[in-house]
N, C-alpha and C positions, 0 to 999 in steps of 0.2 A: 504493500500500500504506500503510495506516496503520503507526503506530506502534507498537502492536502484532504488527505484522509477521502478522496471520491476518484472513479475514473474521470481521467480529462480527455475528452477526444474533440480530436480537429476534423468535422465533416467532409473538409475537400481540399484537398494537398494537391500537387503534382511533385513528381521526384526526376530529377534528369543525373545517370550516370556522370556525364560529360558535364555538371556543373554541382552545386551544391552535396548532390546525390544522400548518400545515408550522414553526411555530416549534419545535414539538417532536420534528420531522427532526433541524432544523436542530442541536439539544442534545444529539440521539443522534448527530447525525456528528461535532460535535465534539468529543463523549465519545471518540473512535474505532470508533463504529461503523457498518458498511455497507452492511448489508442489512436489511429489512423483510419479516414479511408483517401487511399490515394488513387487521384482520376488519370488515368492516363491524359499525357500530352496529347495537345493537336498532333495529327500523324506526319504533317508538314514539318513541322517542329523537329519530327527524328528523322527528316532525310526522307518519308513514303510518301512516295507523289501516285496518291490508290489508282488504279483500273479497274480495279474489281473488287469485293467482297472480302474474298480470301488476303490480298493486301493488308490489312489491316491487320491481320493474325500477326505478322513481327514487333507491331506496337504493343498488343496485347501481350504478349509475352512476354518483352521486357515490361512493361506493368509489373505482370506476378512475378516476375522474377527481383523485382526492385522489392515487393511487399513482404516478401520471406527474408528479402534483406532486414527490411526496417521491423518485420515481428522480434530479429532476434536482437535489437537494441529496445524492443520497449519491454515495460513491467506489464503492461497488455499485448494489445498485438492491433496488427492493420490488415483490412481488407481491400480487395482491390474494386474499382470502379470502374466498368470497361465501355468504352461507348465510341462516337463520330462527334466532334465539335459542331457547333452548328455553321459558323464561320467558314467551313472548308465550301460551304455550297456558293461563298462569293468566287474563293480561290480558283474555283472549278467556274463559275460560269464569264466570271471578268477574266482570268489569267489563262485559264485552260480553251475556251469554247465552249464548253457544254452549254448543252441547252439546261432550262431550271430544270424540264421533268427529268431529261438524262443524270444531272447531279442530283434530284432527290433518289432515282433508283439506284447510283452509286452508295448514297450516303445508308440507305433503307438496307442494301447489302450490308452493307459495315456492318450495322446493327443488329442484322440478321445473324451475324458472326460471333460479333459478342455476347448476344442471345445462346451460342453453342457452349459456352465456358459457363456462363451462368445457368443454363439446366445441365451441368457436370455432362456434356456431351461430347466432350472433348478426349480424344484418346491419347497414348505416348505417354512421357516423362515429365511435361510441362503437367498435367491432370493429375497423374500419381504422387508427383512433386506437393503441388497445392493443395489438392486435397487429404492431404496426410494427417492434418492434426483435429479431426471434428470428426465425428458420427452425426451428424445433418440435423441435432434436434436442435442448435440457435444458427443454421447455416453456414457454418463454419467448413462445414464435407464438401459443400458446392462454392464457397469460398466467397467468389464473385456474388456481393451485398445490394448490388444495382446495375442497372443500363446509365449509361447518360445519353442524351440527348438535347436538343432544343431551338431556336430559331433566333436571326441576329438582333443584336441590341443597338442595332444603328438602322439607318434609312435604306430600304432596300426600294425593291423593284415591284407592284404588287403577285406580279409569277413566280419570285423567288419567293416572297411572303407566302403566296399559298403552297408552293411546295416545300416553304420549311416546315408549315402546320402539319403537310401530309407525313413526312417524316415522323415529328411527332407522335402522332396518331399511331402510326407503324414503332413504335417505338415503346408507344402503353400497351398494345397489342402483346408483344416480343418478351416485354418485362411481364407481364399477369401471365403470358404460357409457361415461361422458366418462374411463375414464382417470387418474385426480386422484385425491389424497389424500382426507380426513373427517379437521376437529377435532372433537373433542365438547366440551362444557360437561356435566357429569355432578357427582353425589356425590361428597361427600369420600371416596375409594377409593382402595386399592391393590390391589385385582381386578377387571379390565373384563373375566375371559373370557366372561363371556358373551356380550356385544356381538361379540369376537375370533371368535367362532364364529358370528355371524351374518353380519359382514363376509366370510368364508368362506364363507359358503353362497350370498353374493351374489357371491360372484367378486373381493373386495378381499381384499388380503397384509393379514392383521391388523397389520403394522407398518408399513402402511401409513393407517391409524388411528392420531387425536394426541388423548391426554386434554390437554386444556391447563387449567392451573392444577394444575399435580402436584402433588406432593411426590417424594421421589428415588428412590423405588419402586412400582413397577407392574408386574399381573401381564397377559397378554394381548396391551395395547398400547402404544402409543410413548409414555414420558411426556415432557411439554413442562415444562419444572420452573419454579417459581415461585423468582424469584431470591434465598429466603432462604439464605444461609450455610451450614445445615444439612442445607437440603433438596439441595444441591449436595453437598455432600460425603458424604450419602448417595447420591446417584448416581454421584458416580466413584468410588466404593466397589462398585457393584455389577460395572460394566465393560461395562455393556450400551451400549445407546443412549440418546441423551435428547438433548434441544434446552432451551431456554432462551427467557422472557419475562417479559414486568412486566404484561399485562395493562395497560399504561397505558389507562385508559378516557378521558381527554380531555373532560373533565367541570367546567364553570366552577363548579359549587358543591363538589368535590371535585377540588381541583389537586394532582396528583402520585401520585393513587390511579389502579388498585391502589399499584403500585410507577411512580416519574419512569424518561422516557426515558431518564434518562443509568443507570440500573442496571445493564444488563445489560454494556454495554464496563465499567464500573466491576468487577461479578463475573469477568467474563475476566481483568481485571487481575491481580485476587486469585487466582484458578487460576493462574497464572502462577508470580506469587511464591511458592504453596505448590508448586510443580513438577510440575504437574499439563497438560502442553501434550498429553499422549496424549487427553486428557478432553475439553480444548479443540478440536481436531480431532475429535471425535467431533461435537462437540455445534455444529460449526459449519460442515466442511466435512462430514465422513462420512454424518453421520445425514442433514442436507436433502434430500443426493443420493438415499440410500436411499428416503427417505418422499414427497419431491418431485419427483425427477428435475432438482431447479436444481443448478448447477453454481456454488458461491460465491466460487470462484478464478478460473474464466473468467471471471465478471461481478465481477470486482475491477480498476479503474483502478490502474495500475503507480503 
């Protein structure tokens, strides 16, 4: 148990070998904190310029292969997060040619891929590897905790807009078959119902959808709050649910953006001192359980 005395988990990390990589576990466990999930990079980011579905699988890999890194630096552990940025459907239709619908069927592949890791349908040494340390009753056997997906947070086009919806859509679809949560990456919002109702039509608990990068209010779905001070204390002001991240993107020309590993135990801290431990509980053991089925007390070294 840290010193804090609760698990601390950071909702959405990214890790890149080639920059920070497990040093920045390492800063988050000695901040006091213990658990992870880490989203894979944009696939551009590691050098994969996709064609097809299967593409995507080298990203993925390194994912879990960076998350069994960073389990064996915390007093808890990290799950992995496997998905398509939403972003890549600009790359693909300004930089590449695609047409919108060509890059949504691209990106709906991707997902459809990382769909295979998250219903443990994945064979070889990468599956026996990560599913090694769970028998499946807090998800830990199937490892992979969520899909990401989402649509961009800038001005698009409206055929790129509605083929980032349909993604989407294919994306709540993908997550309720395997079981598993959906981050999105979406617009500065505080109302996701609509997506909340399409998660629903596909057979996912709309709070079982995570906007990540919040702020302390959302309508619909789970917000995952961005570790500003205010954005925190509007959400234990509301009393709902909510998780916590820094978005660390792990980025050599940008170090310590969004927000550094060490934020998010630093923000617990301060919940703390203002007397806020019901909040703390929500937003580290309550809500994961809820939205992930992980169990952050079981998987906490006494």
């Amino acid at each position: 148990m840290t010193d804090l005395g609760t698990p601390v988990l950071d909702n959405h990390m990214h890790l890149d070998a080639a920059n920070q990589g497990i040093d920045a576990v390492r800063d988050f466990a000695r901040s006091s904190g213990t658990h992870l999930l880490v989203v894979n990079k944009p696939s551009w980011h590691l050098g994969v310029e996709a064609d097809a579905g299967e593409d995507f699988r080298e990203v993925f890999e390194e994912t879990l292969r960076l998350v069994s890194e960073a389990t064996a630096e915390l007093d808890g552990r990290a799950w992995p997060v496997l998905g398509v940025h939403p972003g890549l459907i600009s790359r693909l239709v300004d930089e590449r040619g695609f047409s919108p619908g060509e890059a949504r069927d691209l990106m709906c592949a991707g997902i459809d891929t990382a769909a295979e890791y998250a219903a443990g349908e994945v064979s070889g040494d990468a599956a026996e590897k990560h599913d090694a340390d769970g028998d499946g009753a807090d998800g830990t056997a199937r490892n992979v905790v969520a899909l990401k997906s989402g649509r961009p947070h800038y001005d698009v086009s409206d055929a790129v807009w509605e083929a980032s919806n349909d993604v989407i859509r294919h994306a709540c679809e993908r997550a309720a078959e395997a079981g598993v949560a959906l981050q999105l990456h979406t617009e500065a919002t505080e109302d996701l119902t609509d997506v909340a109702a399409w998660a629903e039509d596909a057979g996912l608990a709309p709070e079982r959808v995570v906007k990540h990068y919040a702020t302390g209010e959302l309508a619909g779905v789970t917000p995952s709050v961005m570790c500003e001070k205010e954005y925190l204390e509007d959400a234990v002001e509301t009393g709902e649910s909510f998780l916590m991240e820094t978005d660390f993107v792990d980025d050599a020309e940008r170090p310590g953006a969004v927000m550094g590993p060490k934020t998010v135990p630093r923000r617990v801290r301060w919940l703390r001192e203002q007397g806020h431990d019901d909040a703390i509980r929500r937003a580290h053991v309550e809500t994961p359980e809820a939205v992930y089925g992980i169990d952050t007390q079981a998987t906490l070294s006494e």
